[in-house]
C-alpha positions as CSV (number, residue, x, y, z in Angstrom):
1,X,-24.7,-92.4,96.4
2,X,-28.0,-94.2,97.2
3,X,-30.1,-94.6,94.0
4,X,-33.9,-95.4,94.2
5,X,-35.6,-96.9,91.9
6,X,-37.6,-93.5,90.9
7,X,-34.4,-92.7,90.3
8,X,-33.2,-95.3,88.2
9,X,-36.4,-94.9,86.3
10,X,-35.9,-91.8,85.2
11,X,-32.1,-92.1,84.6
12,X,-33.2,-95.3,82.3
13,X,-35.8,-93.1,79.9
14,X,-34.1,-89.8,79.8
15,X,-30.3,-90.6,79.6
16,X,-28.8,-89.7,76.0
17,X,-32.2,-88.1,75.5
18,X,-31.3,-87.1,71.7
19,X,-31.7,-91.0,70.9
20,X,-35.2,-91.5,73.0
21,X,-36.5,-88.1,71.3
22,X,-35.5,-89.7,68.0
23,X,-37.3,-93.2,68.7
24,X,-40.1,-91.1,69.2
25,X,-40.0,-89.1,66.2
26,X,-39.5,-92.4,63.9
27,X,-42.8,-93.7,65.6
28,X,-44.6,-90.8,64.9
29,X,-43.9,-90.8,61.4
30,X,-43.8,-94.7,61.4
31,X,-47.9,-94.5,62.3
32,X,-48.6,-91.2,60.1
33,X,-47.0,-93.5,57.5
34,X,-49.7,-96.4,58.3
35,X,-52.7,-94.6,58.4
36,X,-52.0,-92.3,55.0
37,X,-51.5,-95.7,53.1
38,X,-55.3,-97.1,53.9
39,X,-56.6,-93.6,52.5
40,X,-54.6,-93.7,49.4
41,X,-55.9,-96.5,48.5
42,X,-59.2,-95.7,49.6
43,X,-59.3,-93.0,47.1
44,X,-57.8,-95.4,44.6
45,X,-60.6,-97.6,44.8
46,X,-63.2,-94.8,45.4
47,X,-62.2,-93.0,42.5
48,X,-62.8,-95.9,40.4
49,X,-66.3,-96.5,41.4
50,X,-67.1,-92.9,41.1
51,X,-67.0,-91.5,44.6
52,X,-65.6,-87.5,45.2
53,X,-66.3,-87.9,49.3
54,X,-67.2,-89.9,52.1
55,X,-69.1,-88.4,55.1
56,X,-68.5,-84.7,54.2
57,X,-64.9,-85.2,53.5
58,X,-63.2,-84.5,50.1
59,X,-60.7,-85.8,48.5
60,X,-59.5,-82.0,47.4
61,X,-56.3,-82.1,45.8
62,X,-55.7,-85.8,46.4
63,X,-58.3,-86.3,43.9
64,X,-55.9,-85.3,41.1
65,X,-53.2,-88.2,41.8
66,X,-53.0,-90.1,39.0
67,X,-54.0,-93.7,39.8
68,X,-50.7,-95.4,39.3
69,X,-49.3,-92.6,41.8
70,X,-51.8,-93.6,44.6
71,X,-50.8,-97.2,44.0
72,X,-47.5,-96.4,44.5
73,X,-47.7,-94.0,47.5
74,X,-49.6,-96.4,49.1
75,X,-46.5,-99.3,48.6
76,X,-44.1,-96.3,49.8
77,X,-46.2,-95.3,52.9
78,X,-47.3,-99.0,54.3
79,X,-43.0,-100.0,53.7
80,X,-42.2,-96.7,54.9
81,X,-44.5,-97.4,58.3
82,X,-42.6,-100.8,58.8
83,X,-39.3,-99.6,58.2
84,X,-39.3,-96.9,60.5
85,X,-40.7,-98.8,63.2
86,X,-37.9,-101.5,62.6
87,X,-35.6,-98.7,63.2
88,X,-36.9,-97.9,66.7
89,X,-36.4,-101.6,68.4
90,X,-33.4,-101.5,66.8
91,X,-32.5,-98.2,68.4
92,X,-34.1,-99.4,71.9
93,X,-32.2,-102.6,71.4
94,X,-28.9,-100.4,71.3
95,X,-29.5,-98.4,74.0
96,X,-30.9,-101.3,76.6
97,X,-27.3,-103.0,75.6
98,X,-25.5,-99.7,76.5
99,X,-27.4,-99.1,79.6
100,X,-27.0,-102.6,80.6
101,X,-22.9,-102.3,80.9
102,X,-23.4,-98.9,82.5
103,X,-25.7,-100.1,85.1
104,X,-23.2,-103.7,85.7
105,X,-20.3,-101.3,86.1
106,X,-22.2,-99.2,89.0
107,X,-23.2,-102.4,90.1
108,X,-20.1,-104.2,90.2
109,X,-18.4,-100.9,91.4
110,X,-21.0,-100.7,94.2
111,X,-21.0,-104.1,95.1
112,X,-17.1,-104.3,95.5
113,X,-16.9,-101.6,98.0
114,X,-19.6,-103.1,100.3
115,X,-18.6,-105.0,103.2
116,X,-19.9,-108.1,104.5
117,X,-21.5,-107.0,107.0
118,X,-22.9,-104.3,104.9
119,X,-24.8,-106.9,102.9
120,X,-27.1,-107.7,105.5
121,X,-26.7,-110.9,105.3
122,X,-27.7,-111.1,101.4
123,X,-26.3,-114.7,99.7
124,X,-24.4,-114.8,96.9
125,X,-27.1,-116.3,95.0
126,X,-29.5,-113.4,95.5
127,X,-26.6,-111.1,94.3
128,X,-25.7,-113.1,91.3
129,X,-29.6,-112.8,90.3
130,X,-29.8,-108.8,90.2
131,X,-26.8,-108.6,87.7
132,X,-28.0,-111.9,85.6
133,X,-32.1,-111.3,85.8
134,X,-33.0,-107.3,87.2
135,X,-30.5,-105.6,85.5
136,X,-31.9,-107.3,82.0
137,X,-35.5,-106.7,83.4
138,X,-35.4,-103.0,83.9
139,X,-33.4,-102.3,80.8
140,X,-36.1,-104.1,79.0
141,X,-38.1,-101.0,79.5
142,X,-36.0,-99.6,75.8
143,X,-35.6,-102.9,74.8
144,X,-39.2,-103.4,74.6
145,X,-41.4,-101.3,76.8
146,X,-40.8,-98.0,75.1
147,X,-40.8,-99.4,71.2
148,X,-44.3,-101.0,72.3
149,X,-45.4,-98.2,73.9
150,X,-44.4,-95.7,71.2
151,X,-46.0,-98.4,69.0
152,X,-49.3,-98.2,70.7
153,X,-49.2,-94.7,71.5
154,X,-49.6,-93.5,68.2
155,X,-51.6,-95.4,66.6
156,X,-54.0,-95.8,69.1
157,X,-54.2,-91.8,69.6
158,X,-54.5,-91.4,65.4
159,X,-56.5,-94.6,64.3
160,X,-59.0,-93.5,66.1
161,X,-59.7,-89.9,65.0
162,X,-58.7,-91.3,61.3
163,X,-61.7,-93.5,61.8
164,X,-64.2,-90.8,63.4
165,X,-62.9,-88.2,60.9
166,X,-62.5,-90.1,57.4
167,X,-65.1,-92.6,57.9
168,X,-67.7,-91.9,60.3
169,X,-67.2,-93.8,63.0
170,X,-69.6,-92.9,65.9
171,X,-67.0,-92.1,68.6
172,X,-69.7,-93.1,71.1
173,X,-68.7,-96.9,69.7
174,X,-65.5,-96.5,69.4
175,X,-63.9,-94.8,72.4
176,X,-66.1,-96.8,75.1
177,X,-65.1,-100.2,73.3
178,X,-61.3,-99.1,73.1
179,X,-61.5,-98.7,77.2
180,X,-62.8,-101.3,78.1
181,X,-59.7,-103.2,75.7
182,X,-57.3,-101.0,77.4
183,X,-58.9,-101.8,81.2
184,X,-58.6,-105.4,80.6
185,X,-55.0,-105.4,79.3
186,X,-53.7,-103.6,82.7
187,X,-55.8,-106.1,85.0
188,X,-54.0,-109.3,82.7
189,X,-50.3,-107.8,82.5
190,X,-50.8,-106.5,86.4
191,X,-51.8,-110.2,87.1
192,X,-48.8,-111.7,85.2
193,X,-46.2,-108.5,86.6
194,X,-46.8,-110.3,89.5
195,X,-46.4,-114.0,88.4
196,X,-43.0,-112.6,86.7
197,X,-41.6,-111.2,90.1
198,X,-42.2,-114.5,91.8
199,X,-40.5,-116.2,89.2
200,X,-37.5,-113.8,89.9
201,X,-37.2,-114.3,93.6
202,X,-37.9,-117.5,93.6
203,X,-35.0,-118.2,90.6
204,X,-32.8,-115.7,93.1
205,X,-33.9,-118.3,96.1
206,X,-32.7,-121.5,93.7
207,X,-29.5,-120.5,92.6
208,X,-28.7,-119.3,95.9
209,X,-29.3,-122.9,96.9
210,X,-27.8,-124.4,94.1
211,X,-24.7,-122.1,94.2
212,X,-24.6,-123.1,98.5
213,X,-24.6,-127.2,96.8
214,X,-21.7,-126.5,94.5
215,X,-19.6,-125.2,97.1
216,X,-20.1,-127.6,99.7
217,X,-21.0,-130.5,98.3
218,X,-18.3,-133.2,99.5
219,X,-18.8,-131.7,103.0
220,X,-22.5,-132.1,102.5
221,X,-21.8,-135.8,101.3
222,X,-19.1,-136.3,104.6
223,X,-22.0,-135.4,106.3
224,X,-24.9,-137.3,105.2
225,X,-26.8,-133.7,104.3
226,X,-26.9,-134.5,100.4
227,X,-30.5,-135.5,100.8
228,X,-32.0,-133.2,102.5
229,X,-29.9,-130.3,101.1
230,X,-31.5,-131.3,97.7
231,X,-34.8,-132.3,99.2
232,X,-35.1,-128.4,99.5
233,X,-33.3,-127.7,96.3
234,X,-36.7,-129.8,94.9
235,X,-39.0,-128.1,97.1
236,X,-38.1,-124.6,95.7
237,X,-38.2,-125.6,92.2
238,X,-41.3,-127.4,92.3
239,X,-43.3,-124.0,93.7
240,X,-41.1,-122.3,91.0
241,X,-42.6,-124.8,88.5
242,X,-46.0,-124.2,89.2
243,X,-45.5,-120.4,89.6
244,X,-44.5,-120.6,85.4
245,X,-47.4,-123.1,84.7
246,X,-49.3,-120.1,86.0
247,X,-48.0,-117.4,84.3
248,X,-47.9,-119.4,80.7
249,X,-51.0,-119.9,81.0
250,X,-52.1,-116.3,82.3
251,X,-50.0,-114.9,78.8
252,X,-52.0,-117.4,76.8
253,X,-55.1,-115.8,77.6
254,X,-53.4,-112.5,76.8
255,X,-52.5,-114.0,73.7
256,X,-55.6,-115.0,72.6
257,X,-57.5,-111.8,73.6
258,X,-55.4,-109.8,71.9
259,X,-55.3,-111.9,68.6
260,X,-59.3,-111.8,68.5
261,X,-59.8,-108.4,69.3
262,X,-58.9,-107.1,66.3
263,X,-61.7,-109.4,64.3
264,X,-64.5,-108.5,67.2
265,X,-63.9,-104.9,66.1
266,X,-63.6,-105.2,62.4
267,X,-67.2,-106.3,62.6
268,X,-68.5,-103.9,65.1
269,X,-67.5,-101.2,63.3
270,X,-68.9,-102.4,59.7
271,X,-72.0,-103.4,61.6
272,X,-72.1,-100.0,62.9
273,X,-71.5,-98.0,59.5
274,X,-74.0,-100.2,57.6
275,X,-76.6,-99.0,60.4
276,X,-75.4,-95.5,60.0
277,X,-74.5,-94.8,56.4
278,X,-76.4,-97.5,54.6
279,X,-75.6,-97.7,50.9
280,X,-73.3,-95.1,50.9
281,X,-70.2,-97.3,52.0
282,X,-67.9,-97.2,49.2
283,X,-65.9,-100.0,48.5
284,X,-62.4,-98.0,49.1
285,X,-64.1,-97.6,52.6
286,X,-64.6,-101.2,53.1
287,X,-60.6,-101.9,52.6
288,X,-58.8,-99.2,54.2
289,X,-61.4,-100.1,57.3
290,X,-60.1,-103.6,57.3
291,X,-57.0,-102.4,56.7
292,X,-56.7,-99.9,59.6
293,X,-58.5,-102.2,61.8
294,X,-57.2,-105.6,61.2
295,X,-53.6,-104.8,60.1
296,X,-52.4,-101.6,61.1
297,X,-53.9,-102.0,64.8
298,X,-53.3,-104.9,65.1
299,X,-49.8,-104.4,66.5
300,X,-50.5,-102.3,68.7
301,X,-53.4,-104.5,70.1
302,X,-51.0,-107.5,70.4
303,X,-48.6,-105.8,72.2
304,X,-50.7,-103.5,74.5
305,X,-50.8,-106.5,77.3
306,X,-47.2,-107.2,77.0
307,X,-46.4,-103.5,77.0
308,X,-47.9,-102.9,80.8
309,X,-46.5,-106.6,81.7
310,X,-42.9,-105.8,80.8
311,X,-43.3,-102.4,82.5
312,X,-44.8,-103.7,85.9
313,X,-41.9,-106.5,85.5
314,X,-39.2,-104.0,85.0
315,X,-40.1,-101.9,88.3
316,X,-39.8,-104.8,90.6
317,X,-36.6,-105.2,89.2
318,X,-35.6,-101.5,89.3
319,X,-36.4,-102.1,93.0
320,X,-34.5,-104.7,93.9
321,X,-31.4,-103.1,92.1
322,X,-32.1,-99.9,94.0
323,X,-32.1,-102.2,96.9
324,X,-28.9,-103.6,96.5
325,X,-27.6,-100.0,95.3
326,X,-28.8,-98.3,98.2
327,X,-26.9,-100.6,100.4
328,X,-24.1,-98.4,102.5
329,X,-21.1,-99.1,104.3
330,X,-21.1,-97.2,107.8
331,X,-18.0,-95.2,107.6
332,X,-16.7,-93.9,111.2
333,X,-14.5,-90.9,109.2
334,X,-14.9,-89.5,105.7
335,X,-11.8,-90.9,103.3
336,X,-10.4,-89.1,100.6
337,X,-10.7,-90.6,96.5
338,X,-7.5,-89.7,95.9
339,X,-4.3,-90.8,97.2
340,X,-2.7,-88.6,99.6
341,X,0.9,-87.1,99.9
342,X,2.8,-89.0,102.6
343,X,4.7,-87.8,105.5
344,X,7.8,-89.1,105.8
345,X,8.5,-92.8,106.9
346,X,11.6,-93.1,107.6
347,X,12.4,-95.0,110.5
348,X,8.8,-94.3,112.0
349,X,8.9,-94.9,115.6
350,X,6.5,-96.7,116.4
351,X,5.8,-97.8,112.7
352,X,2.0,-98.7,113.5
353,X,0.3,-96.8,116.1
354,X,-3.5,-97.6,117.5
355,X,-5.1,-96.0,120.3
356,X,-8.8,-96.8,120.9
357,X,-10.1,-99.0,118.7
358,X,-13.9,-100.5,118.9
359,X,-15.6,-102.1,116.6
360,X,-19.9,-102.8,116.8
361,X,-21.6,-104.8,113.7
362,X,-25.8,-104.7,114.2
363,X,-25.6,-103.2,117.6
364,X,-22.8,-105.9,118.9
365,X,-19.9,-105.1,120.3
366,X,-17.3,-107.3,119.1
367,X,-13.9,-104.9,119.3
368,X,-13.6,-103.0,122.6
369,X,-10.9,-100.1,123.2
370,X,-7.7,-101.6,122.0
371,X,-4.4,-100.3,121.7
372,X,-1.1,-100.9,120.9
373,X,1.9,-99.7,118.8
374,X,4.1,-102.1,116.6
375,X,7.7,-100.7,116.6
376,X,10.0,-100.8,113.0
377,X,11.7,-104.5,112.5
378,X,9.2,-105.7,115.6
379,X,7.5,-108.9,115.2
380,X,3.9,-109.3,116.9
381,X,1.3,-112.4,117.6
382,X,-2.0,-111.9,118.4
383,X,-3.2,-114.5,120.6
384,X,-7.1,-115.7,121.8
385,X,-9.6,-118.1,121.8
386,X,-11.7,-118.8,118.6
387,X,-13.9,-116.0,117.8
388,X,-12.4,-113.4,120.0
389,X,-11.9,-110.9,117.1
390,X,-8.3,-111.8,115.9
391,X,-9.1,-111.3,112.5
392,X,-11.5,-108.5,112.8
393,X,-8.7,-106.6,114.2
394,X,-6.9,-107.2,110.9
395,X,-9.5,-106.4,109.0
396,X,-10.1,-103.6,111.0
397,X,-6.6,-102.3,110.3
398,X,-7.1,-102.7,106.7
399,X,-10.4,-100.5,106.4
400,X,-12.7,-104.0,105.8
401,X,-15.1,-103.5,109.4
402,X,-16.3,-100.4,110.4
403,X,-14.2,-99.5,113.0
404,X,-13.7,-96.3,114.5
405,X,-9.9,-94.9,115.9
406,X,-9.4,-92.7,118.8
407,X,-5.9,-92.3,116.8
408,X,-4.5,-94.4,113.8
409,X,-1.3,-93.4,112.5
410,X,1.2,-95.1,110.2
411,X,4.4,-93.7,110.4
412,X,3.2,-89.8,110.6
413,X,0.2,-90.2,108.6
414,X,-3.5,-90.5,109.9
415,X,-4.6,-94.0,108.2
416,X,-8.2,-92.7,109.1
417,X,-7.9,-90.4,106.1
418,X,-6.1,-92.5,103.5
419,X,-8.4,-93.9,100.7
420,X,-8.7,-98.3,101.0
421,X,-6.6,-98.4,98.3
422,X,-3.5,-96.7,99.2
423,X,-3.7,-97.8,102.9
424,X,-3.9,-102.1,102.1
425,X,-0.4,-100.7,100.0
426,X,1.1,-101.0,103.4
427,X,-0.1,-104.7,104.3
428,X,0.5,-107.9,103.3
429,X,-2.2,-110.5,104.3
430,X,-2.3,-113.6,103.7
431,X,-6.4,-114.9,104.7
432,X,-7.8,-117.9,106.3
433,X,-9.1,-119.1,103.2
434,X,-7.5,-118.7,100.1
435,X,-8.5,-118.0,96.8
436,X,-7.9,-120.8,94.3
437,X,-9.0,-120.4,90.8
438,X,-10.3,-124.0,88.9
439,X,-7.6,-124.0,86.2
440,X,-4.0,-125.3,86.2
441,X,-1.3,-125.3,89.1
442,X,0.9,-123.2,86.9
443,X,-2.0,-120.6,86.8
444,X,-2.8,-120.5,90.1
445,X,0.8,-119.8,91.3
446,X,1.4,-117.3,88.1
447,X,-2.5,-116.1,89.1
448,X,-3.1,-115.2,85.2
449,X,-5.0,-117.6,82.9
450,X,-3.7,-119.3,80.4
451,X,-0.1,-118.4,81.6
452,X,3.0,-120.4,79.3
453,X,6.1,-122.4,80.0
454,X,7.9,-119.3,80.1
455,X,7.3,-118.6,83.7
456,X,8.1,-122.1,85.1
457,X,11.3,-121.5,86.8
458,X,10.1,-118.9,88.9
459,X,6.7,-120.9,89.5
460,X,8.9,-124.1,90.8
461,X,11.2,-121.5,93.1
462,X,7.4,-120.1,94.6
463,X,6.8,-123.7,94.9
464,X,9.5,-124.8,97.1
465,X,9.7,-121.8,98.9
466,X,6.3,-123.2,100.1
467,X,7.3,-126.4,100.8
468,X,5.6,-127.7,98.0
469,X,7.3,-130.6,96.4
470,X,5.9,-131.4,92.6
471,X,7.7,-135.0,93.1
472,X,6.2,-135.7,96.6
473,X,2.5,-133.9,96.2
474,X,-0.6,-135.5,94.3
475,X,-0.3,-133.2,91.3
476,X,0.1,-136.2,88.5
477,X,0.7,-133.5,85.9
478,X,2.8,-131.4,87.5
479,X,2.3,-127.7,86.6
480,X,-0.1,-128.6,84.3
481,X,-2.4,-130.6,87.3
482,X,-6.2,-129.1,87.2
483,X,-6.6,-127.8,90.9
484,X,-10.5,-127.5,90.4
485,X,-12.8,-125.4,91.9
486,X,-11.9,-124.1,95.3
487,X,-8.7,-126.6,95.1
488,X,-11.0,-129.7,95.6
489,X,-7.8,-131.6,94.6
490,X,-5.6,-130.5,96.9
491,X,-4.9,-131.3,100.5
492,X,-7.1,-128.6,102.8
């Protein structure tokens, strides 16, 4: 099933929707809580000064709360605020860690069923980067994006009207200046969005170097390539080098426009009440202004450029998954999930039947209307020159090309229809290359980790069935001899 990144996106923010709906709830409360601390203990310090109201708006029954009780309420409300908000990146924290393994598993699922030449010609490097940076970067939209943006949401929809409402705040000030925060914020984070997705592909670009280096590089020393291999190694990381000079120094000026906007408001708002109301400023005013101003938006301020940085930064990411999830293999004849009830096989005759098989990978043909049947107890060789398609044909057979069958049968049963699974039950391959873990000998002929003693006899017996003499080979340590990565210590 092809997934794009719309799709992604809205699987991301909406799936186990009780918990989003509840991080949004918790915010809510979390800024009510922050903005009914400032006016307790503005009536706190009102009250003691003398003052019933502040630009036409009473205290009413909050005017009969015993001091101690404001003090108090205030404490409760401001811990209240943070406590709750601590609960919501904790709760998007949770959920980006869930939605990380589901999204590896469809990835890894995905990924494992796609054939090489359904990769179009993707390196492993590039592959190894979506599960290690995109699958991080668009789960960072509950890891961080939606805390922030519940974090600024809210208090940047309720400060406001606190501060027209309760203290007479021209909104003709205010709202202009808050635009022209918020339009400055989305040009810096676009700006860095895009220094982030070239330090993605770029990264992708190195380790699929790096990764082509650690594989090859005793053939690439034979050779005399070492140099210029790593010359271009260099060359990638230096432009990756500068890219991150440029995008530290592009969140530094985020940084420090978000740290001073806070004080350029604090005074443009006092300048513009002591223009408006004059004397009348109480001193309970005075605080829970500075209070809502230079603490309790502060936050949201901070992380405002960060918020639309992270979310710009986790599309290109949702993208490139989607990319890599939208990849498909063509299928010649629709297979069935589950395994299938077998005809009989008893003495099949022919065992293995093939009638027009062709096989065409980008518009080549490289397998052209081949039969042949392979009768019970018969042995077969398939001869031809080097590339001729030998072991596309065996791939073929096994469902790994996308080969189509005028007629494939084993024994009675049309191989066409079988899932992968249950038709590579009837093979056994043994590759070109093999596949040699970096651990012991004893492992690699046991093929578990960290396998014991206990399964030495029938190691040796593989062994010498193999031709593989411990007393004659280079294996110093016997079973216990490190083969290394892709058997570097072995004979090829």
């Amino acid at each position: 099933m092809k997934s794009s990144a719309h799709h992604l996106l809205f699987e991301i923010l909406f799936t186990r929707f009780w918990v989003r709906f509840s991080m949004l709830m918790l915010a809510l409360l979390s800024a009510i809580l922050g903005l009914v601390g400032p006016l307790f203990q503005k009536i706190f310090l009102d009250r003691l000064s003398g003052a019933t109201h502040f630009s036409g708006v009473h205290f009413g029954p909050l005017a009969e709360i015993p001091q101690f009780a404001l003090l108090v309420l205030t404490f409760v409300s401001l811990l209240g605020s943070l406590t709750l908000y601590q609960w919501v990146i904790y709760l998007g924290t949770r959920e980006s860690i869930w939605m990380q393994r589901r999204l590896a598993q469809r990835l890894y699922d995905h990924t494992l069923s796609l054939r090489t030449e359904s990769l179009h010609g993707k390196a492993v490097g590039e592959i190894v980067s979506v599960y290690t940076t995109d699958i991080p970067g668009a789960t960072i939209l509950l890891e961080q994006s939606l805390p922030q943006g519940l974090g600024i949401l809210f208090p940047l929809t309720l400060a406001p009207w606190a501060l027209i409402y309760f203290f007479g705040v021209p909104a003709s000030v205010l709202l202009p200046f808050l635009g022209a925060v918020l339009a400055l914020n989305l040009f810096l984070a676009l700006r860095q969005s895009k220094f982030f997705f070239q330090f993605k592909q770029l990264a992708a670009d190195r380790v699929g170097y790096v990764n082509e280096w650690i594989q090859n590089r005793r053939t690439l020393r034979i050779l005399g390539w070492l140099a210029s291999f790593e010359a271009k190694i260099s060359a990638v990381r230096k432009v990756e080098t500068r890219n991150r000079i440029s995008m530290l120094n592009n969140g530094q000026t985020m940084n420090g426009i978000a740290s001073s906007i806070t004080f350029v408001l604090n005074v443009l708002l006092i300048v513009v009440l002591l223009r408006t109301q004059g004397d009348s400023i109480t001193p309970g005013t005075l605080l829970a202004l500075l209070w809502i101003v230079a603490v309790f938006m502060t936050r949201p301020f901070r992380q405002m450029p960060w918020f639309f940085t992270f979310v710009f930064d986790a599309w290109t990411s949702l993208k490139r998954l989607s990319e890599l999830l939208s990849l498909q293999n063509r299928e010649p004849s629709p297979r069935a999930l589950e395994f299938q009830k077998l005809s009989t096989l008893a003495s099949p005759d022919p065992a293995l039947c093939v009638r027009g098989l062709n096989l065409e990978i980008n518009g080549q043909g490289l397998l052209h209307d081949i039969h042949f049947d392979v009768r019970l107890g018969e042995f077969l060789a398939i001869v031809g020159e080097v590339g001729s398609g030998k072991s596309l044909l065996l791939y073929s057979l096994m469902g790994e090309t996308g080969a189509t069958f005028q007629e494939y049968k084993i024994g009675e049963n049309d191989a066409r229809l079988l899932p992968l699974d249950q038709l590579r039950q009837f093979f056994t391959f043994v590759p070109q290359e093999g596949f040699i873990m970096s651990a012991t000998l004893r492992e690699n002929v046991a093929f578990q980790y960290h396998a014991g003693p206990e399964h030495d006899d029938a190691i040796k017996t593989s062994l010498h069935r193999a031709q593989f003499d411990l007393d004659r080979e280079r294996v110093e340590g016997g079973l216990e001899t490190e083969i290394g990565e892709r058997g570097v210590n072995l004979s090829g």
